[in-house]
C-alpha positions as CSV (number, residue, x, y, z in Angstrom):
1,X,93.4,88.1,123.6
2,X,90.6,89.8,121.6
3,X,90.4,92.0,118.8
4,X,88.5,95.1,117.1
5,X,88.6,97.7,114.9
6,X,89.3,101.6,116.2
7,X,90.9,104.8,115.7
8,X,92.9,105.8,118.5
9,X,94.8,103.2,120.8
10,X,96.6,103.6,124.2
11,X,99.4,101.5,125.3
12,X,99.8,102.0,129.4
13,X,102.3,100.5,131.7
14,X,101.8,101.1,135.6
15,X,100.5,104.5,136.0
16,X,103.8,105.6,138.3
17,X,105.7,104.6,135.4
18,X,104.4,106.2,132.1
19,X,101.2,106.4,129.9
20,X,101.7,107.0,126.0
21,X,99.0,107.1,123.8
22,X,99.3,106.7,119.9
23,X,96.4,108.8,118.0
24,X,95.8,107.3,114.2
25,X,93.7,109.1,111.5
26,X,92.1,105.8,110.0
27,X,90.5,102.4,111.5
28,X,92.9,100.0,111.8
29,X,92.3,96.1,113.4
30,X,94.3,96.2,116.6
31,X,95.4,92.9,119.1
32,X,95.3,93.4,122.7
33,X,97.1,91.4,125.2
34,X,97.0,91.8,128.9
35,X,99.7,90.8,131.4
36,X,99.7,92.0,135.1
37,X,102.3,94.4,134.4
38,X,101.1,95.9,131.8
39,X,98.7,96.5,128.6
40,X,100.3,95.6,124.9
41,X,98.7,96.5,122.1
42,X,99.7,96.0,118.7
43,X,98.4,97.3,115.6
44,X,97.8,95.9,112.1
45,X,97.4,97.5,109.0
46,X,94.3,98.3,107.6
47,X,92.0,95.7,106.2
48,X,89.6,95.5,103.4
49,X,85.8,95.2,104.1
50,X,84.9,91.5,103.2
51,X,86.3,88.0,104.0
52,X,89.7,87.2,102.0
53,X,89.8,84.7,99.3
54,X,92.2,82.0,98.5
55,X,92.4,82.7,95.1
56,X,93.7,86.4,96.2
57,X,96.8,84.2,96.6
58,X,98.6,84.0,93.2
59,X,99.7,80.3,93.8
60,X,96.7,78.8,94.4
61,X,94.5,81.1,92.1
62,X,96.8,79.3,89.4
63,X,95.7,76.0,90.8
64,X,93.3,74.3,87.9
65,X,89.7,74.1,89.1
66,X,89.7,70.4,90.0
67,X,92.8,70.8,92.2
68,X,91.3,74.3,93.8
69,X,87.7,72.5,94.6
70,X,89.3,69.4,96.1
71,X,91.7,71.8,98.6
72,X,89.4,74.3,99.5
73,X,88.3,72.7,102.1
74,X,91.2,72.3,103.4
75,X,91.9,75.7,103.6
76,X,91.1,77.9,107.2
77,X,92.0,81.5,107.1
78,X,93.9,83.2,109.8
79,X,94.2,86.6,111.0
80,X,98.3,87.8,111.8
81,X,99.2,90.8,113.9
82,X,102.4,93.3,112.6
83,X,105.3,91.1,114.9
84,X,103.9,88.1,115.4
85,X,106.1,85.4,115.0
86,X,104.8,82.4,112.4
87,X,108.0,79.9,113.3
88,X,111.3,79.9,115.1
89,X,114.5,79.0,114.1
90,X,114.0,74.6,114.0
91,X,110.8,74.8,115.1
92,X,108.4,72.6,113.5
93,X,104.9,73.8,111.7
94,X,102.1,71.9,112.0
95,X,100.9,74.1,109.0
96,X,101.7,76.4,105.8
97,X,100.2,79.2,104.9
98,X,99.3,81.0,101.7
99,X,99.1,84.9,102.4
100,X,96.2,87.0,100.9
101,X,97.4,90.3,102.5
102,X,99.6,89.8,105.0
103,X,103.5,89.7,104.0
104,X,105.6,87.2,106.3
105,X,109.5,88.4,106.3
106,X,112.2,85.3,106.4
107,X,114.7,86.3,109.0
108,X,118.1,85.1,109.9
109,X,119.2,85.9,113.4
110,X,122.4,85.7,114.4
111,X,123.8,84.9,118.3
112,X,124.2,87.7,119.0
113,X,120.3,88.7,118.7
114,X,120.9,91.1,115.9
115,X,118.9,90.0,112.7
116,X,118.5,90.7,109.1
117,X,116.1,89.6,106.2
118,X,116.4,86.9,103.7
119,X,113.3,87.6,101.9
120,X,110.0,88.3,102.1
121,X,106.6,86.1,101.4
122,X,103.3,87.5,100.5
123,X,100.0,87.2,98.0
124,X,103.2,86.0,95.7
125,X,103.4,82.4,97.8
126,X,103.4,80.0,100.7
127,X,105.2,80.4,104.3
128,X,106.5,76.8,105.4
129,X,108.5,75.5,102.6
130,X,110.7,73.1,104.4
131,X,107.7,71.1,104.7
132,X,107.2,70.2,101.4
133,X,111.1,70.2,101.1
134,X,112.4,67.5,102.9
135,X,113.8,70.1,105.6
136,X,111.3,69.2,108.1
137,X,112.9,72.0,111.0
138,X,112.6,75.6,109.5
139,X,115.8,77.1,108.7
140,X,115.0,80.4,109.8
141,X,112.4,82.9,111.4
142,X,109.5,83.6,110.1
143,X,107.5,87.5,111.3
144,X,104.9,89.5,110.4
145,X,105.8,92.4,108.5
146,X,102.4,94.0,107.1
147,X,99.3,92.5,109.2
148,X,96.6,90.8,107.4
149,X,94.6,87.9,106.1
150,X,96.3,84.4,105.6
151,X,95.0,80.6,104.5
152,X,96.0,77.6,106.2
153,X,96.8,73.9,105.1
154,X,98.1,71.3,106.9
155,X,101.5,70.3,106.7
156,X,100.4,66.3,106.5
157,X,97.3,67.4,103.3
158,X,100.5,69.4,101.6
159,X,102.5,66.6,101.8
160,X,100.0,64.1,100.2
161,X,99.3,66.4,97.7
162,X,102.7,67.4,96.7
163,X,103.3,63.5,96.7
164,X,100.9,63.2,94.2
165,X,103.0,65.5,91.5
166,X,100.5,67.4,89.1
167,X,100.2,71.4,89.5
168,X,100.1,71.9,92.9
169,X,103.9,70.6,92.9
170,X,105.0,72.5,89.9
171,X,103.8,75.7,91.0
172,X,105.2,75.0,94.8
173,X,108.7,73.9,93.1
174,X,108.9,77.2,90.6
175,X,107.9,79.3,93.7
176,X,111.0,78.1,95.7
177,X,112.9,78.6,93.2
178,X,112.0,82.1,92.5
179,X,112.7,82.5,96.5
180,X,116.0,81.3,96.4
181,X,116.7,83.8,93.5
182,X,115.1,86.4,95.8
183,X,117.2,85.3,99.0
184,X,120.5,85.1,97.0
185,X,120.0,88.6,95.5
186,X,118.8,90.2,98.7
187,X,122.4,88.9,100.3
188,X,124.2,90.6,97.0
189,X,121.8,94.1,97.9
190,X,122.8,94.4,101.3
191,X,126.2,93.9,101.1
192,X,127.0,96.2,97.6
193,X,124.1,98.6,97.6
194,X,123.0,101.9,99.5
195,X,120.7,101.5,102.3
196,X,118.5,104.0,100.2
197,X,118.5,101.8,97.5
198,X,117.6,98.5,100.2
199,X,115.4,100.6,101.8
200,X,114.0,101.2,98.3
201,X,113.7,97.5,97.0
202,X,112.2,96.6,100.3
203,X,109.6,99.1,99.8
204,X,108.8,98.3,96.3
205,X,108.7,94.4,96.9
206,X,106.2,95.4,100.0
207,X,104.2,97.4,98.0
208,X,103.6,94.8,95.2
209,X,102.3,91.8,97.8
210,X,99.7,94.7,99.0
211,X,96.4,96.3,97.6
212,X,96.7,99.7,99.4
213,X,99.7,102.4,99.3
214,X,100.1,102.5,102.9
215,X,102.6,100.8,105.0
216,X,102.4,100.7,109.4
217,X,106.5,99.9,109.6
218,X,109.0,101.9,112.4
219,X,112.1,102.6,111.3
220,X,113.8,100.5,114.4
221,X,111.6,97.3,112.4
222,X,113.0,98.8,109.0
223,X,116.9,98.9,110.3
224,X,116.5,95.2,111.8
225,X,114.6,93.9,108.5
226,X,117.7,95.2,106.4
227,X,120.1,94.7,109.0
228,X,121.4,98.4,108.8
229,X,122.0,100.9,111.9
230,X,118.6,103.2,112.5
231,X,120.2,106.4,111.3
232,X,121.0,104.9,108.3
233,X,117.2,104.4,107.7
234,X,116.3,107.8,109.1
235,X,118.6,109.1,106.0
236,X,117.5,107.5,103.5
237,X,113.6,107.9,104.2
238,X,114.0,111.7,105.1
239,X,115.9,111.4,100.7
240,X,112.9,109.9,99.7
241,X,110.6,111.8,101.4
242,X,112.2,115.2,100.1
243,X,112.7,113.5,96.4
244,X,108.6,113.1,96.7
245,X,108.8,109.6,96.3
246,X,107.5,108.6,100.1
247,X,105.4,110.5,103.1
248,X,106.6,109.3,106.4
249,X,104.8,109.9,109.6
250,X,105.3,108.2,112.9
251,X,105.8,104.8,111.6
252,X,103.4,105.3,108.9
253,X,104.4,105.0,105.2
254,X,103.0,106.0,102.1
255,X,103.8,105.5,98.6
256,X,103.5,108.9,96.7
257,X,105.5,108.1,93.9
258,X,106.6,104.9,92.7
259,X,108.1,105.5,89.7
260,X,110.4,107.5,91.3
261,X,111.6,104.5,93.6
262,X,111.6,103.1,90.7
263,X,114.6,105.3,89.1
264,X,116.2,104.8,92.6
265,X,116.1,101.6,93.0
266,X,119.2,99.1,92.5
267,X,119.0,96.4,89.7
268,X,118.6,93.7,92.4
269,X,114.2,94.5,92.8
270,X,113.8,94.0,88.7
271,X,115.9,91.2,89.0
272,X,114.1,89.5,91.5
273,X,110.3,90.9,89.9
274,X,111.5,89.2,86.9
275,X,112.5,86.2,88.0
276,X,109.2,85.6,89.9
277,X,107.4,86.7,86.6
278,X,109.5,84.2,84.2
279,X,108.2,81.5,86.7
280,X,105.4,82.2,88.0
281,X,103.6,84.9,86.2
C-alpha cells in the first residue's frame, strides 16, 4: 500500500466488468490497495500543510509541561484512511491513540451485520479506553469517520502512567466520563429524535473535532453511522440543503450555515457539548 496527494482518482475493476472514475475539485491524500481482482482506492479528507502536533489534541495539550516532556516521546503519529478499521469487537490493542484530525466513530454491530453509532472520538480525546479501564477486550468497533492525523502510545506506557495517578489520570477519567454522557445521550437521540435532527447533531459534533468546513461522508456511511434507512438521510440532507444550512455533492459535505443547524438541532448536541465543556474545557 502507498500513498499520495492528487486531484482526480479512478477506481477500476476488470475492464469487461466496469470502470468508474470519481473527479474531485481539491487535493486530497488518497490510499491505494491492489488485489488481483481489482484496484481499491480510498480517499481521505483533506490535510493541512505541516506535520500534526500532539498538543492539537485537547487532552494531552492539557497535560502540564513535566508530564507532556516526559511522554512525548512516547508518542508516534499515524496516518488513518476514511473506513479503516482501528479495533474489532474483543479485539485487543496494542496501542491508544489521541486524534489530531482524524475523528474515530464507536460502533456497535449487531448479528445481523447492521450497525449503528455510539459516539464519536476526535481532537476532543483518546481511542482505546478499555485499556486504561480494566476492560482489556474492546467493547465495540472502532472506524474511521473523517481521515487524518493521529498519535500513538502504547497500551503498556499508558498503563504505567495512569498507574502513577497525577493529571494524565484525571484528565483520562473526566474524558470517559464525558463519553459515557455522549454514548447515553446518543442512544436517547436515535430512538426520540428526527433523523434530521441526528443527522444534525452528528454533523455539528463532526464539525467541532475538525479545523475545515468540509466533510468527505456518503450517505450509505451517514444511514449506517445513525443506524437509519438511506432515504431517510437523503431527506433530511436535501431539508438542510434547501434551509441553506448544508451543500451536498457526491458524498461531499459542506457546512454553510451552522447556526442554522444550530436552531435545528435537538437538545441532545448542547447536552453532550456541555458536558464535555464542564469536564474538560
Amino acid at each position: 500500500m502507498f500513498r499520495f496527494h492528487l486531484s482526480d482518482w479512478i477506481m477500476r475493476t476488470e475492464p469487461s466488468v466496469r470502470q468508474i472514475t470519481y473527479v474531485l475539485s481539491f487535493g486530497n491524500l488518497v490510499s491505494v490497495a491492489c488485489t488481483r481482482e481489482r484496484y481499491c482506492i480510498r480517499i481521505f479528507m483533506p490535510v493541512s500543510v505541516g506535520p500534526a502536533q500532539p498538543r492539537e489534541n485537547r487532552l494531552l495539550a492539557a497535560l502540564p509541561k513535566s508530564d507532556y516532556e516526559r511522554l512525548l516521546p512516547q508518542l508516534a503519529d499515524v496516518s488513518f484512511a476514511l473506513g479503516e478499521v482501528v479495533y474489532e469487537f474483543g479485539g485487543h490493542l496494542d496501542y491508544v491513540y489521541f486524534p489530531t484530525t482524524a475523528i474515530i466513530s464507536l460502533l456497535y454491530t449487531m448479528e445481523n451485520g447492521s450497525s449503528a453509532e455510539m459516539g464519536l472520538t476526535g481532537n476532543d480525546g483518546v481511542v482505546g479506553i478499555a485499556l486504561f479501564m480494566g476492560g482489556g477486550t474492546m467493547p465495540n468497533r472502532a472506524v474511521v469517520q473523517s481521515a487524518g492525523q493521529a498519535f500513538k502510545l502504547k497500551a503498556k506506557v499508558l498503563q504505567d502512567e495512569f498507574a502513577q495517578g497525577g493529571k494524565f489520570q484525571y484528565l483520562l477519567l473526566r474524558y470517559t466520563q464525558a463519553l459515557i454522557t455522549q454514548i447515553s445521550q446518543t442512544a436517547v437521540c436515535n430512538r426520540l429524535h428526527s433523523v434530521e435532527q441526528q443527522l444534525c447533531r452528528w454533523l455539528l459534533l463532526s464539525h467541532d473535532r475538525l479545523n475545515t468546513n468540509e466533510l468527505i461522508m456518503t450517505q450509505e456511511l451517514i444511514a449506517g453511522m445513525l443506524g437509519v434507512r438511506r432515504e431517510g438521510v437523503t431527506v433530511a440532507a436535501g431539508r438542510l440543503q434547501d434551509a441553506g444550512a448544508i451543500s451536498y455533492v457526491r458524498g461531499h459535505i459542506k457546512v454553510l450555515d451552522r447556526q442554522r443547524m444550530e436552531e435545528t438541532v435537538c437538545e441532545c448536541y448542547r447536552v453532550v457539548k456541555d458536558e464535555f465543556e464542564r469536564l474538560l474545557g
